[in-house]
N, C-alpha and C positions, 0 to 999 in steps of 0.2 A: 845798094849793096849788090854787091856783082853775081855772087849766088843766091838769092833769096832777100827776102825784105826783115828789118828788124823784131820784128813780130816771130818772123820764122825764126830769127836764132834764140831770143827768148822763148820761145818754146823748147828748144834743140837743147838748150845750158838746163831748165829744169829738168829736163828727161834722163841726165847724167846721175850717178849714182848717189854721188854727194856733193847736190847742187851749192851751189857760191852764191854770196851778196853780190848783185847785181845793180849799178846803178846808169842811168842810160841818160847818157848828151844828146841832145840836139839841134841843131839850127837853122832856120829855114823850113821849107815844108818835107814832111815829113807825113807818114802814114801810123809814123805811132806817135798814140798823144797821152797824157798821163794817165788816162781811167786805162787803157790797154796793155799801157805797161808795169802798172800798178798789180792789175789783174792778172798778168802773167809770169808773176812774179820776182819786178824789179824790186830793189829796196828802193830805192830814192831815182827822182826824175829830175832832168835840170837841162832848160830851156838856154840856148846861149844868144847875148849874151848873160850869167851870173855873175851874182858875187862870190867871187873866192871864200870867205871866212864861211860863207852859209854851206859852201861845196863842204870844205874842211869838217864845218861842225859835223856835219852830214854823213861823212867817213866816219868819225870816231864815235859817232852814236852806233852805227851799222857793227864796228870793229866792237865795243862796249859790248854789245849786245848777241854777238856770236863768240865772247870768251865766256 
């Protein structure tokens, strides 16, 4: 990331007033790995490449579960 590492902005999005479901892609090396993002509170982590239907499920459990 051109200003800051993914860590940083998952910290930056919790710090907002009324933080959002968060769910973080990535591929390749990377510096956040599921226990960091988990803890910093993403809802869901997904390595590419995934399976589409497990992303999917994955959304509507999140969306389920913030109405």
């Amino acid at each position: 990331m051109a200003k800051g590492t993914g860590l940083q902005l998952l910290d930056s999005i919790q710090g907002l007033p009324e933080p959002r479901p968060l769910i973080v892609l990535i591929s390749g090396y990377s510096e956040v790995d599921e226990y960091k993002a988990i803890n910093r509170g993403a809802s869901a982590f997904f390595l590419k490449p995934f399976q589409l239907r497990e992303f999917a499920d994955s959304v509507l459990e999140i969306f389920e579960q913030e109405s």
